[in-house]
C-alpha positions in Angstrom: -23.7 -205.7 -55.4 -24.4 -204.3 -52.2 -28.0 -203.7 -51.4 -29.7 -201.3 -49.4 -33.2 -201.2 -48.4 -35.7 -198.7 -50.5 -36.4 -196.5 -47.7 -32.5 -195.8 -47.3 -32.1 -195.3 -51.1 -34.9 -193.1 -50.4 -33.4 -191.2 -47.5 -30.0 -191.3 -49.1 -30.9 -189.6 -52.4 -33.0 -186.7 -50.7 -30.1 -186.1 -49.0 -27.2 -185.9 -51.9 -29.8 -183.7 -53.8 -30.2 -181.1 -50.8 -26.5 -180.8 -50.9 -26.4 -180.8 -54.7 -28.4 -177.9 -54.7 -26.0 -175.9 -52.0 -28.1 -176.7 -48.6 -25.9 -176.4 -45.5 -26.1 -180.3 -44.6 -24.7 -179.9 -41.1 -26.3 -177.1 -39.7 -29.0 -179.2 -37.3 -29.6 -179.3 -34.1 -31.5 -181.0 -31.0 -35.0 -180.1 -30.7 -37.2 -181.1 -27.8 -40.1 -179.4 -28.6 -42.4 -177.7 -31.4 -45.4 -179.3 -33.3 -46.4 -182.8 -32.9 -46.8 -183.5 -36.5 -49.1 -186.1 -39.0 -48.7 -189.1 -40.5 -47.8 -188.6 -43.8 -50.8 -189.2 -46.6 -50.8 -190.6 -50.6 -52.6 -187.2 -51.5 -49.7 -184.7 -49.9 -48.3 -183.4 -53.0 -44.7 -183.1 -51.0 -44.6 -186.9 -50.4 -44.9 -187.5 -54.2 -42.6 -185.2 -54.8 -39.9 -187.6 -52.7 -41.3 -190.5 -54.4 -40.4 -189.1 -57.6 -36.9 -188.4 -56.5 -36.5 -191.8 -55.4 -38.3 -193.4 -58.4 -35.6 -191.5 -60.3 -32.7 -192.7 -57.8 -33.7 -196.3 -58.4 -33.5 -195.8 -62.3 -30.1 -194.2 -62.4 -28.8 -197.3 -60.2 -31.0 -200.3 -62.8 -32.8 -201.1 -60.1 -36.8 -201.6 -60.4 -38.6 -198.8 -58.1 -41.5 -199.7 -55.3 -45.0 -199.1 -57.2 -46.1 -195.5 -55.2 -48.3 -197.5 -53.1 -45.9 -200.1 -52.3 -43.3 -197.8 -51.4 -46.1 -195.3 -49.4 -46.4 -198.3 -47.6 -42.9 -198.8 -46.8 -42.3 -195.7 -45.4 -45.0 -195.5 -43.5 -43.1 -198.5 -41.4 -45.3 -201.2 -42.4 -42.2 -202.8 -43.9 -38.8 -202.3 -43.9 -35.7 -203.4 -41.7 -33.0 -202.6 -39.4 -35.1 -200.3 -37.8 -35.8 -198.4 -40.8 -39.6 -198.5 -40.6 -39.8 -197.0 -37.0 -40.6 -198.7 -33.7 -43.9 -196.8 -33.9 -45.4 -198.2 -36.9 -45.1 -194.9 -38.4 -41.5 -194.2 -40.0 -42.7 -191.1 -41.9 -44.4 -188.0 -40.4 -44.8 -184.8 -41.5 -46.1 -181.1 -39.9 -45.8 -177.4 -39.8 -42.7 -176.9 -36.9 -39.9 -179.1 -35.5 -41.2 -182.8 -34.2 -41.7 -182.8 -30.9 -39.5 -185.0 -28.5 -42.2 -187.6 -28.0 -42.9 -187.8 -32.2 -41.8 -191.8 -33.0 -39.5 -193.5 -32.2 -36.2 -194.4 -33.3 -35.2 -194.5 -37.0 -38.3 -192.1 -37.6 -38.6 -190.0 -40.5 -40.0 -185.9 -40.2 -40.5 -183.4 -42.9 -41.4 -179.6 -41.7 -43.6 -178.8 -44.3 -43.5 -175.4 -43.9 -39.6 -174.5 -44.9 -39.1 -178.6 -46.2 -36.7 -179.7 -43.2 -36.1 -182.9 -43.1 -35.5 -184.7 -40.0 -34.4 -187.8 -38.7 -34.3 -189.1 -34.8 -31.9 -191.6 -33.9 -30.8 -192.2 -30.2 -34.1 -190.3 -29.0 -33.3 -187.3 -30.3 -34.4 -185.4 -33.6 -31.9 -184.0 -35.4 -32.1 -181.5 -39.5 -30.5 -183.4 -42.1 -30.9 -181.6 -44.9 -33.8 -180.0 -47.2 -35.8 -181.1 -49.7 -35.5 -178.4 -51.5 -32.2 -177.5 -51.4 -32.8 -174.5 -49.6 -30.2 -172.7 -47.0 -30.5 -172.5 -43.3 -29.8 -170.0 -41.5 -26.4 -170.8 -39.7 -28.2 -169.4 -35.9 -30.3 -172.4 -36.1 -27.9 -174.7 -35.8 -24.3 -174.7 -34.4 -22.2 -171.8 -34.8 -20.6 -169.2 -37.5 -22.0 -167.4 -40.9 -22.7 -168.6 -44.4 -20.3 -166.2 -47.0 -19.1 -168.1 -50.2 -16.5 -170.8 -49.6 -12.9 -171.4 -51.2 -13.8 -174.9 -51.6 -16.6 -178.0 -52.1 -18.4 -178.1 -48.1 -16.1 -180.6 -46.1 -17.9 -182.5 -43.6 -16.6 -184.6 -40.6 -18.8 -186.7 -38.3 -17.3 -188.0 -34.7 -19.9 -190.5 -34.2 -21.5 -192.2 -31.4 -21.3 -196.0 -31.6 -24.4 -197.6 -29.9 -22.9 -198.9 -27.1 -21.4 -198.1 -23.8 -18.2 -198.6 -24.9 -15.5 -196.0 -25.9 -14.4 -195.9 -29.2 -14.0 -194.7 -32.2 -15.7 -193.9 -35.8 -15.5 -191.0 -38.0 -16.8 -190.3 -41.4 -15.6 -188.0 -43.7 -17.4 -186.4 -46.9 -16.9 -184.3 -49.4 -18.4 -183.8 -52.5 -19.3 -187.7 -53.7 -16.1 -188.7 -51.8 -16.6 -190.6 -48.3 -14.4 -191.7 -46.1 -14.2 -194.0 -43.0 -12.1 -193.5 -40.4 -12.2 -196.9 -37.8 -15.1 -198.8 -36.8 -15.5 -199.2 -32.9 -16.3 -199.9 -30.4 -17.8 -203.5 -31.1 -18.7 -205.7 -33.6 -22.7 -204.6 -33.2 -21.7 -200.8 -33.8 -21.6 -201.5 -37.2 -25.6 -201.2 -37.5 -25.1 -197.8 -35.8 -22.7 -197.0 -37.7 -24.5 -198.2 -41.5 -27.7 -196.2 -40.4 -25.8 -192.9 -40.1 -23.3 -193.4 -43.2 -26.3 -194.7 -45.3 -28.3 -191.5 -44.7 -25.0 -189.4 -46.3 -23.4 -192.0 -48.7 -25.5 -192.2 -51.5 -23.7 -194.3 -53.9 -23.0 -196.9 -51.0 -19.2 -196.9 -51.9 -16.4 -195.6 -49.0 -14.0 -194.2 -51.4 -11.4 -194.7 -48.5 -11.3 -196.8 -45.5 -8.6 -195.8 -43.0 -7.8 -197.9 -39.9 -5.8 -196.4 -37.5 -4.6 -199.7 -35.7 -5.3 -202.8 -34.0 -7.3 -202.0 -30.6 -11.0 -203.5 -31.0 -12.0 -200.2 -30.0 -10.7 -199.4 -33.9 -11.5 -202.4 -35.5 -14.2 -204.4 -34.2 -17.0 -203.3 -36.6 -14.8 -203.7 -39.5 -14.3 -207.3 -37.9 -18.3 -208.8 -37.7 -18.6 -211.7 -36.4 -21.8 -214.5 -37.2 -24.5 -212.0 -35.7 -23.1 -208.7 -36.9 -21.5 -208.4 -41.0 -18.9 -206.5 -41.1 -18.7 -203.0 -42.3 -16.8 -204.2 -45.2 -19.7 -206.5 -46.3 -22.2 -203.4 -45.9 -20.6 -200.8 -48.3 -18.0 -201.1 -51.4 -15.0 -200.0 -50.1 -12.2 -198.8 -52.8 -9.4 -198.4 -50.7 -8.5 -199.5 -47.5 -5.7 -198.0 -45.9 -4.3 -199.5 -42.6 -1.4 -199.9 -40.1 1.8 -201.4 -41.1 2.9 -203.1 -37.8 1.1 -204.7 -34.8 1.1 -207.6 -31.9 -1.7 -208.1 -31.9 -3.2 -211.4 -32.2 -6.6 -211.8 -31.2 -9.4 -213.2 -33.0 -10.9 -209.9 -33.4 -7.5 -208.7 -35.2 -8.0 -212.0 -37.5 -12.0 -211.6 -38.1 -10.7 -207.9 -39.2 -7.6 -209.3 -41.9 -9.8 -212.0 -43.2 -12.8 -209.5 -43.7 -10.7 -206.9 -45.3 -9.0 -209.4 -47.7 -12.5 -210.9 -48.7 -13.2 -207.1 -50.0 -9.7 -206.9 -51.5 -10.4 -210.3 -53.6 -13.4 -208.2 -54.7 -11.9 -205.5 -55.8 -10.8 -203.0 -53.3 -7.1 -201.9 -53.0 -5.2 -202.0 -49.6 -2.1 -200.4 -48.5 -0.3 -199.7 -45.6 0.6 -196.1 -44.5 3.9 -196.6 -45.0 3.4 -197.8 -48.3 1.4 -194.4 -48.7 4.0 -192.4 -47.0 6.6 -193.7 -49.2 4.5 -193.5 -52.4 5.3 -196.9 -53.1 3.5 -199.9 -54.3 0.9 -197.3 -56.3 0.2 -195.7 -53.1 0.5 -191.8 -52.5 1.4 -189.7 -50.0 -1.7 -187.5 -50.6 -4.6 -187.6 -52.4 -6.6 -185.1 -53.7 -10.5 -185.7 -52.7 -11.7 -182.2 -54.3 -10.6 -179.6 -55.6 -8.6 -177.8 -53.4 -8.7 -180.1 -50.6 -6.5 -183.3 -50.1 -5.8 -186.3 -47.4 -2.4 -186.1 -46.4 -0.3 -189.2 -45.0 2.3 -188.3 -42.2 5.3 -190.5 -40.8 5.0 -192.5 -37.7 8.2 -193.6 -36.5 6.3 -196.7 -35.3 5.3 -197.5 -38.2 9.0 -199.4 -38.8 9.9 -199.6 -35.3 8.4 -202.7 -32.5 7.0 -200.9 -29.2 5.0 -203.0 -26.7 2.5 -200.3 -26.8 -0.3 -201.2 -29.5 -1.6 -197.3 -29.4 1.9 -196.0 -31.1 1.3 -197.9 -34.1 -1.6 -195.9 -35.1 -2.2 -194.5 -38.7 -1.4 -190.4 -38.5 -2.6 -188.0 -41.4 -4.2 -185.2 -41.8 -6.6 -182.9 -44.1 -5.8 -179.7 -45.8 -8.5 -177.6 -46.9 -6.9 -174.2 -47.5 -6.0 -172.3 -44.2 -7.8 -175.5 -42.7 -5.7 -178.5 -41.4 -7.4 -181.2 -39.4 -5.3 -183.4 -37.9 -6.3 -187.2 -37.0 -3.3 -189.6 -35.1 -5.3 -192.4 -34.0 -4.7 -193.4 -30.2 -0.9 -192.4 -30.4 0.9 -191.5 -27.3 3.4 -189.8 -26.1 6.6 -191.1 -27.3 4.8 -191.7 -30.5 3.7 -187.6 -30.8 7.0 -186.8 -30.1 8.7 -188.4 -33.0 5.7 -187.3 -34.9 6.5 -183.6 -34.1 10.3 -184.5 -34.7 9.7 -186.5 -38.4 7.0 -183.8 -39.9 6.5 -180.3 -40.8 3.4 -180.1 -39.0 0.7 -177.6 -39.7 -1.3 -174.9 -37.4 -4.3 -177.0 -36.8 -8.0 -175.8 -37.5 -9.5 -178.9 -35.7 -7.3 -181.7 -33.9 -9.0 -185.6 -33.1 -8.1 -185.9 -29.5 -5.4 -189.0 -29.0 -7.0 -192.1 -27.6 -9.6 -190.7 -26.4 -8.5 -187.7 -24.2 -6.1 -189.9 -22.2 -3.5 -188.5 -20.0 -1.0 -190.0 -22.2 -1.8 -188.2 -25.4 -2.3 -184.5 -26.5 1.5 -183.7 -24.6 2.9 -180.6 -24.9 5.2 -181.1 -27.7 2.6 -182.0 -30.1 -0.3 -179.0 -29.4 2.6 -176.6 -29.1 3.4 -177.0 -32.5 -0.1 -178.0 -33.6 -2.2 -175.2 -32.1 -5.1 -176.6 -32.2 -8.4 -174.2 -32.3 -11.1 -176.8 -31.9 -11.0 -180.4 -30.5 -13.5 -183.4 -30.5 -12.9 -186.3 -28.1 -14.5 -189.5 -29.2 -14.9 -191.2 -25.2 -17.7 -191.4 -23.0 -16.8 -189.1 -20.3 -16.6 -190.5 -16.8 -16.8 -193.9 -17.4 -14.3 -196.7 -15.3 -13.9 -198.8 -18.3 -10.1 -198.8 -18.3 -9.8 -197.0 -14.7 -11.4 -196.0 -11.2 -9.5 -193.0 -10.5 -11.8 -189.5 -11.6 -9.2 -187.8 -12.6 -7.8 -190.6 -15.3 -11.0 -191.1 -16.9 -11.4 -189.8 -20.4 -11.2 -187.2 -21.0 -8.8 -187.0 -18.5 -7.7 -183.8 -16.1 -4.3 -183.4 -17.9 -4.9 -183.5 -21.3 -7.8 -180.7 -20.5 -5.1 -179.1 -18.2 -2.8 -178.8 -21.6 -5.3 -178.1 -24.4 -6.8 -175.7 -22.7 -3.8 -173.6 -23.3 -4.5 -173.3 -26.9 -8.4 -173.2 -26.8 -12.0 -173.9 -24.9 -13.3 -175.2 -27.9 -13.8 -179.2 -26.6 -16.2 -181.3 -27.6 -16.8 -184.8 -26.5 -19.6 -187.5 -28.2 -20.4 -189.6 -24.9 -21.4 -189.3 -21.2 -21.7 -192.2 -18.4 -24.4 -193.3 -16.9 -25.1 -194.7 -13.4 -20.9 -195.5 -12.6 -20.6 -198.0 -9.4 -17.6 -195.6 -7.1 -14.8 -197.7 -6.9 -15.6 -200.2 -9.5 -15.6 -201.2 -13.2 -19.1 -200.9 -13.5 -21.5 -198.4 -15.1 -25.4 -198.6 -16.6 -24.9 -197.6 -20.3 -24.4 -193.8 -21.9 -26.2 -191.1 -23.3 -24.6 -188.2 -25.3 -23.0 -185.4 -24.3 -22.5 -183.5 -27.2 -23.8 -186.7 -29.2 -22.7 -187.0 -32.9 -20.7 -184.2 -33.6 -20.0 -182.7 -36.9 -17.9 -180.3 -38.0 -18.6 -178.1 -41.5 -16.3 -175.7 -43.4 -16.3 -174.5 -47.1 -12.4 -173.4 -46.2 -14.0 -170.2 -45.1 -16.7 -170.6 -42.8 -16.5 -173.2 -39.9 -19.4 -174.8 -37.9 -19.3 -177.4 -34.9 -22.5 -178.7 -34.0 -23.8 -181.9 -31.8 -27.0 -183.6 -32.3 -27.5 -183.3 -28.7 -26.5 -179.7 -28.2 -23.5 -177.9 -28.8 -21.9 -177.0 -25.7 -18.4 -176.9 -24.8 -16.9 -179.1 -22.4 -16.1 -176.7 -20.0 -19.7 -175.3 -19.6 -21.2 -178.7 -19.2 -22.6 -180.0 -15.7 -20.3 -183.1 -15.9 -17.2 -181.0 -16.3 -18.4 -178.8 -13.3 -18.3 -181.7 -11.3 -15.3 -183.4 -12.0 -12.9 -181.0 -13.7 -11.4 -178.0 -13.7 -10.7 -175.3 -15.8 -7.1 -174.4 -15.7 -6.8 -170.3 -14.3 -4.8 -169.4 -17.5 -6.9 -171.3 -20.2 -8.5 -169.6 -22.4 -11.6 -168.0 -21.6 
């Protein structure tokens, strides 16, 4: 069995019970200021109470709990690993506002005491989780739209940041008990980056569904480990892996990634291709239903039969329907592969479109968003930096894909930003977040976009105002 350390039980279970009880998981934001908080004390009658929940999570799995002590100490940061325990020493605080910037450091633990918050910091900056006691949040605290009763179970996605200053991408889907992994970039050390943020949401430690879109490291690389980083497949159970059909690629991160998804297939988890799922072949379906009124949908890809010398057209397409929701998800696809997409499916007005590799120029055309419509879109990059090219205009996310989305909506989000980029060359300093993680909410009748750095479009952001522009007949 895969283990995971008693503070992320911990962590974990608080978690699945404030979303049991019908908290709004995703309506946090950044917070750079408020009260600096305590360290949290064996008499606070709060802190027992999360003992007691995870006393009651290790039970339910057969596993022997901390003594309260023991596991005070623990959380305090006097053990623990990974980073769990807290560069400061202290890995659990507590107070009467939000933390304060300076409060820890990363991997820190917060719980307002006042309205039961609880908050955790990762990447320097403190973002709401949850609450303890499964109460509601008002949506203006966080993100943006209005709590009425949903059609369906609350469908989360998270476009995550990947711990390095690489682009790439990651996304994790939940809903209800069922999780979903969408890639694993951007290298083979994002897979601690992207363990801590699953591990706080995925409380069973089992990805009911792995989906990789195709071949590109930027994809794969976490799902590939290597001897200093495990792969994602050794970190969590995965039940079914769900992959591309065709590539050329053969690189020894492409053959870290086979051999580590077979080692999880000869331990039990299933894998098909898309095409396989497409064709409902092979005990694959088409669609699956992961709640109740909600299902994961598998779409044609030409290129999914067909050789092209362009690794990025081989890329897994599907999408989610919840309801009037659609959210639509094609990989790094370009444009010859959107074309036949648009020409092989009925495709659906979208709620929420997953820019194409990246917000290049060669993705999001024309014929694709003028069928897809999309009203929101996240771009996993990191804006501005030369990794692939020198030329302003060409770097993700690039002036033409803004100058044709914008025709359908403002409503861009991107995780990443560069830092320090040498003019004229391949070089930059690292990254910091532009709109950070950012996670989407809807219950098929309210929708929420929020980023754990701040929630700002793309087009009101400094960086945008420096190097793009906002087409005269966008919307406004």
């Amino acid at each position: 069995m895969k283990k995971k350390s008693a503070l992320r039980i911990l962590l974990s279970f608080v978690l699945c019970s404030m979303i049991a009880m019908g908290a709004c998981a995703c309506s946090f934001g950044s917070w750079g200021s408020g009260n600096s908080g305590n360290t949290a004390t064996e008499t606070d009658p709060t802190i027992r109470s999360v003992y007691d929940l995870y006393a009651e999570r290790c039970a339910a799995n057969g596993d022997d709990p901390l003594t309260y002590d023991a596991w005070l100490s623990s959380i305090k940061g006097e053990k623990g690993d990974k980073g769990d325990k807290g560069e400061s020493g202290n890995g659990w605080h507590y107070g009467n506002g939000a933390p304060s910037a300076t409060l820890g450091k990363n991997g820190d633990l917060y719980l307002n005491f006042e309205n039961y918050d609880i908050y955790v910091k990762e990447g320097g900056q403190w973002s709401v989780r949850g609450n303890i006691k499964g109460e509601k949040r008002d949506p203006a605290e966080g993100g943006s739209g209005s709590e009425s009763e949903g059609t369906t179970a609350e469908l989360q996605i998270h476009f995550l940041e990947l711990g390095s200053k690489y682009t790439g991408d990651c996304i994790y889907i939940k809903i209800g008990d069922t999780d979903i992994l969408v890639d694993g970039g951007c290298r083979e050390a994002s897979a601690d980056t992207i363990e801590r943020y699953v591990d706080a949401l995925c409380t069973d430690n089992t990805l009911e569904y792995v989906i990789v879109t195709h071949a590109d490291q930027d994809h794969i690389a976490a799902f590939a480990g290597n001897g200093t980083y495990a792969s994602l497949f050794e970190r969590f159970v995965c039940e079914k892996i769900i992959d591309f059909p065709k590539t050329g690629k053969t690189t020894d991160v492409y053959n870290r990634y086979v051999s580590s998804r077979n080692k999880e297939v000869e331990v039990g988890a299933v894998h098909y291709t898309a095409l396989e799922c497409y064709n409902n072949i092979n005990g694959a379906q088409q669609s699956y239903e992961l709640s109740e009124g909600v299902t994961l949908n598998f779409l044609y890809n030409y290129y999914y039969e067909h050789s092209t010398s362009d690794e990025n057209n081989y890329s897994v397409c599907f999408y989610i329907n919840q309801g009037d929701y659609n959210y639509l998800f094609t990989g790094d696809l370009e444009e010859s592969g959107e074309a036949f997409l648009v020409q092989n499916n009925d495709l659906p007005h979208c709620k929420l479109y997953k820019a194409g590799h990246h917000g290049s120029k060669t993705s999001s055309t024309e014929a694709l968003l003028s069928v897809i419509q999309p009203e929101y879109v996240c771009v996993c990059c990191v804006a501005g930096s030369p990794e692939y090219t020198v030329t302003n205009e060409n770097m993700f996310p690039t002036q033409l894909m803004i100058d044709r989305v914008a025709k359908y909506t403002k409503n861009i989000f991107v995780t990443s930003l560069v830092v320090d980029p040498v003019e004229g060359q391949k070089k930059w300093g690292g990254i910091t977040s532009m709109n950070g993680n950012v996670t989407v909410c809807s219950n098929g009748v309210d929708f929420t976009v929020t980023g754990s750095n701040n929630s700002t479009i793309l087009k009101d952001t400094d960086w945008f105002k420096q190097n793009r522009t906002w087409p005269s007949y966008g919307v406004q």
